[in-house]
C-alpha positions in Angstrom: 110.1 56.4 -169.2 109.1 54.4 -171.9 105.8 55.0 -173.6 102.6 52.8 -173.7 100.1 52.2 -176.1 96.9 50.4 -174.3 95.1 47.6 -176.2 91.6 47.5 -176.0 91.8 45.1 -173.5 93.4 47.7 -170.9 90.4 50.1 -171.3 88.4 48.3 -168.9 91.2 49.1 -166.0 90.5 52.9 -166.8 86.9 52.3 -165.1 87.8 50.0 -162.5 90.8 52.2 -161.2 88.6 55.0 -161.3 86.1 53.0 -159.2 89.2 52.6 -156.8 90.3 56.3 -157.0 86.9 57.4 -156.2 86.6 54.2 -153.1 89.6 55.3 -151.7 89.6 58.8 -151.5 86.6 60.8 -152.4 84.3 59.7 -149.8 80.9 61.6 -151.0 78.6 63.0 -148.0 75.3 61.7 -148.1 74.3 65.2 -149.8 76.6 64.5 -152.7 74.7 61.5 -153.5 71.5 62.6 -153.1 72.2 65.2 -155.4 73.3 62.4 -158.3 70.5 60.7 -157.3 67.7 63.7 -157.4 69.2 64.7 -160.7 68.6 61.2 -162.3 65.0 61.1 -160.8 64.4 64.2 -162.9 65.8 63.3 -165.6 68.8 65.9 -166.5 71.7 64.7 -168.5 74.2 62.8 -166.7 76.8 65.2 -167.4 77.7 66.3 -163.6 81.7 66.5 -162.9 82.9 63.3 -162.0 83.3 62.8 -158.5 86.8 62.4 -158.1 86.8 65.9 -160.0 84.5 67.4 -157.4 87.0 66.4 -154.8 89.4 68.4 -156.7 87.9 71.4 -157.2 86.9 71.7 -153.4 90.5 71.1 -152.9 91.7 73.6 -155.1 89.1 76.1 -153.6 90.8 75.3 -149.9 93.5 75.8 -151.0 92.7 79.2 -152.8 91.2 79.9 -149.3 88.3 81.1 -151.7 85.5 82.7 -150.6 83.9 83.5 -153.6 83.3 81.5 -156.2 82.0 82.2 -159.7 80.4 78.9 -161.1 79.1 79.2 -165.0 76.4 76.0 -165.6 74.9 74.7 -162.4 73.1 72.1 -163.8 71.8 70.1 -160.6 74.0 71.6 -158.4 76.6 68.8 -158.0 79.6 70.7 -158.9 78.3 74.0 -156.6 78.3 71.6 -153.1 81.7 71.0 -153.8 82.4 74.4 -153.9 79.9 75.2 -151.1 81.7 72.8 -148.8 84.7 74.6 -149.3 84.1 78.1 -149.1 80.8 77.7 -146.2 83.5 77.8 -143.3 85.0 80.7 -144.1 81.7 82.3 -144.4 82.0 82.4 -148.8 79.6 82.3 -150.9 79.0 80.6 -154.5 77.1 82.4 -157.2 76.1 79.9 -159.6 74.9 80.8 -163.3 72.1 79.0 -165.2 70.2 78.9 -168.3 67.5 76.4 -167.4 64.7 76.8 -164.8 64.4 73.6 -164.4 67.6 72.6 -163.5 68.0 76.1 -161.3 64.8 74.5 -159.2 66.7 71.2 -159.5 69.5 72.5 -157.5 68.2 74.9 -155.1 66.1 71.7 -153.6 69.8 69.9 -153.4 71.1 73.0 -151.8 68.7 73.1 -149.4 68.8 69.4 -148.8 72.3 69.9 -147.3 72.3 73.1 -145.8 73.5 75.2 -148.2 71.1 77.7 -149.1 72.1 80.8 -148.1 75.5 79.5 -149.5 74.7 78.8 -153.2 72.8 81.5 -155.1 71.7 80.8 -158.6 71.0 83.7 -161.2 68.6 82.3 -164.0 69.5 83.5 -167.8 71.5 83.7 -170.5 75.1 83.5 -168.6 77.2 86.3 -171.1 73.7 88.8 -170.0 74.0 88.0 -166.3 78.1 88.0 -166.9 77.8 91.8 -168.3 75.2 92.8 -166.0 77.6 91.9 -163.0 80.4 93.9 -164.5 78.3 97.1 -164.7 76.8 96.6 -161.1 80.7 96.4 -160.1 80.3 92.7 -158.4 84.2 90.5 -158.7 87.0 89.6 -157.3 85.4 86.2 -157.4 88.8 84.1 -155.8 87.9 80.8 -158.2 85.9 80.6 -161.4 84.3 77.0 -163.1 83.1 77.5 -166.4 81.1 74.4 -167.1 78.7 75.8 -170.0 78.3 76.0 -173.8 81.3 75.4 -175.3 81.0 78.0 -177.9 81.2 80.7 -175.1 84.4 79.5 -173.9 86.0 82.8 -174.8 83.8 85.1 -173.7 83.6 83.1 -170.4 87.0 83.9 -170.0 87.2 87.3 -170.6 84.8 87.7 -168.1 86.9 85.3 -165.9 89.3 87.6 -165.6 87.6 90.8 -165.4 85.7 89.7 -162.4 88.8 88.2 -160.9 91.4 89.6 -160.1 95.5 88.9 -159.8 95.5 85.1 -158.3 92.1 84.0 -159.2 91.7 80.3 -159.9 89.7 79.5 -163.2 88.7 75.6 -164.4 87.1 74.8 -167.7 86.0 71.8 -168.2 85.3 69.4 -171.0 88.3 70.5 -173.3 89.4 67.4 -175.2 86.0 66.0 -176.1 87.2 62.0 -176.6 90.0 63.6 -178.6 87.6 66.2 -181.1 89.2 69.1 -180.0 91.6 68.1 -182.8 89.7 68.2 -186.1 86.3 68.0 -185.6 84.2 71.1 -187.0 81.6 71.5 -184.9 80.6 74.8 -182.5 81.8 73.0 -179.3 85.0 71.4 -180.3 85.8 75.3 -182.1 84.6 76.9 -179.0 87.3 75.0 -176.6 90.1 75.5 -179.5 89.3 79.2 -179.6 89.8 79.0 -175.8 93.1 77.6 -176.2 94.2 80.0 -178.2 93.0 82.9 -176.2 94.4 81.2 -172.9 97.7 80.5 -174.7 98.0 83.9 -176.2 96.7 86.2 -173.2 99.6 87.5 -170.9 96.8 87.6 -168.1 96.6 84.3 -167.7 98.9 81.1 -167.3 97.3 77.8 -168.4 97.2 73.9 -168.8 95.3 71.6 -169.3 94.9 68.0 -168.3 93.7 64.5 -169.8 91.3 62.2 -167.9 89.7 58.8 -168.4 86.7 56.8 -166.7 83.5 55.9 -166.7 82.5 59.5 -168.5 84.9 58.7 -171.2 88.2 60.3 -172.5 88.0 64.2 -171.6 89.5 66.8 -169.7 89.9 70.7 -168.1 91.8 73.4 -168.3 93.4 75.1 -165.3 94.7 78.9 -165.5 95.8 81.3 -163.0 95.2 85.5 -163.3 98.6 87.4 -163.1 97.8 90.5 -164.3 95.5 92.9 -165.7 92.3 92.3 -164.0 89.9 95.2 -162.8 88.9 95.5 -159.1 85.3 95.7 -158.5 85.5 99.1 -157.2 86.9 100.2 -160.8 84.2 98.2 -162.3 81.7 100.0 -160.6 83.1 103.3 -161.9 82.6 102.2 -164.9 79.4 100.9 -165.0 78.2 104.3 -163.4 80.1 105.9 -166.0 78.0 104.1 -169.0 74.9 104.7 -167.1 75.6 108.6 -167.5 76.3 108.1 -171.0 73.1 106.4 -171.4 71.2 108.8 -169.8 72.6 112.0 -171.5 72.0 109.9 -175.3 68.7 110.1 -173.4 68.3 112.9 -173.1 70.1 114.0 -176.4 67.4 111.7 -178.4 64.6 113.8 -176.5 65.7 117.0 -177.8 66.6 116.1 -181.2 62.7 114.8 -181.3 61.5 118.4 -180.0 64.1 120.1 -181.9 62.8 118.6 -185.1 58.8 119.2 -184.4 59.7 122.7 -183.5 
């Protein structure tokens, strides 16, 4: 096939076809809207996945025949119905991570709004915190994972990607090309989706691509990877994180004799 290089006059057709895309196929509930809508009205960044993006990662989560699902960066919670509206009729749930508590209470109101609140449960806090704390209370085998965060965490997303999956989990990252950054550009996001690439590539764990899109949020993209191997089950993370609590109780109790040791 012969290549194509747009003139500048094209770009407009990249809007107006998603326009068409979006028209002819998407088909937002009522919810969904809202949601944009609410999240405008209180005035958080207009960075939700486009919809024609949702629509894919709801079908990627039917198809997973997910039931959980591990979301990193709520946000308002436009990405999380998606997933809610694929994983509610098998009885799944969505654990959604957030830094802000303003865009947590942002969400849960669009939760509520269309009936998903005992579906979508957002944890508060710094996401690599929550992300070890899970590990060490044994909670995984999440089916799909979205990591939709700071960029510069992309790695240590991942990791944690796979040790709460397990073989077959689903994993998305989104915003990896940046309007074409990703290439040179020096700063901590553009590194942090580079170092991703590299770990995804190199990581026998995992197989990986990523794809390009355009429209009306601009030239961008996300990666897809799959688990094959290596992943712990929850039951093995729970050994382990009674395992560390032991440790930490006998240094404990170590420290405390050392102290009376050395007044004696």
């Amino acid at each position: 096939m012969p290549s194509h290089k747009f003139h500048p006059s094209e770009y407009a057709k990249f809007d107006q076809t998603h326009t068409w895309i979006e028209t002819s196929l998407v088909h937002q509930s009522s919810a969904q809207l809202s949601c944009l809508a609410t999240n405008e009205a209180s005035h958080l960044d207009a960075i939700d996945v486009a919809p024609n993006e949702g629509k894919l990662l709801y079908l990627l989560t039917k198809l997973a025949k997910a039931k959980r699902v591990l979301e990193i960066g709520t946000l308002g919670g436009y990405s999380a119905l998606w997933f809610a509206k694929a994983v509610a009729p098998l009885g799944g749930k969505v654990v959604s991570l957030e830094l802000s508590p303003k865009h947590a209470e942002v969400a849960r109101k669009n939760f509520e709004k269309a009936g998903f609140g005992e579906v979508v449960e957002i944890r508060v806090g710094k996401a690599v915190e929550t992300l070890e704390k899970m590990g060490k209370e044994g909670e995984g085998e999440f089916d799909v994972v979205f990591i939709d965060a700071d960029k510069e965490n992309n790695v240590r997303y991942l990791e944690w990607a796979v040790k709460l999956g397990k073989v077959g989990t689903l994993v998305v990252v989104d915003n990896v090309v940046r309007q074409g950054k990703v290439l040179a550009d020096g700063d901590a996001a553009s590194e942090g989706v580079r170092r991703a690439f590299e770990w995804m590539g190199g990581n026998k764990r995992l197989e990986a691509t990523a794809i390009q899109t355009v429209g009306p949020k601009g030239w961008d993209g996300f990666a897809v990877a799959v688990v094959v191997e290596g992943c712990l089950g929850s039951d093995e993370w729970a050994k382990k994180g009674k395992k560390l609590e032991a440790f930490e109780d006998s240094m404990k109790y170590f420290k405390a004799w050392q102290m009376v040791k050395d007044i004696v």
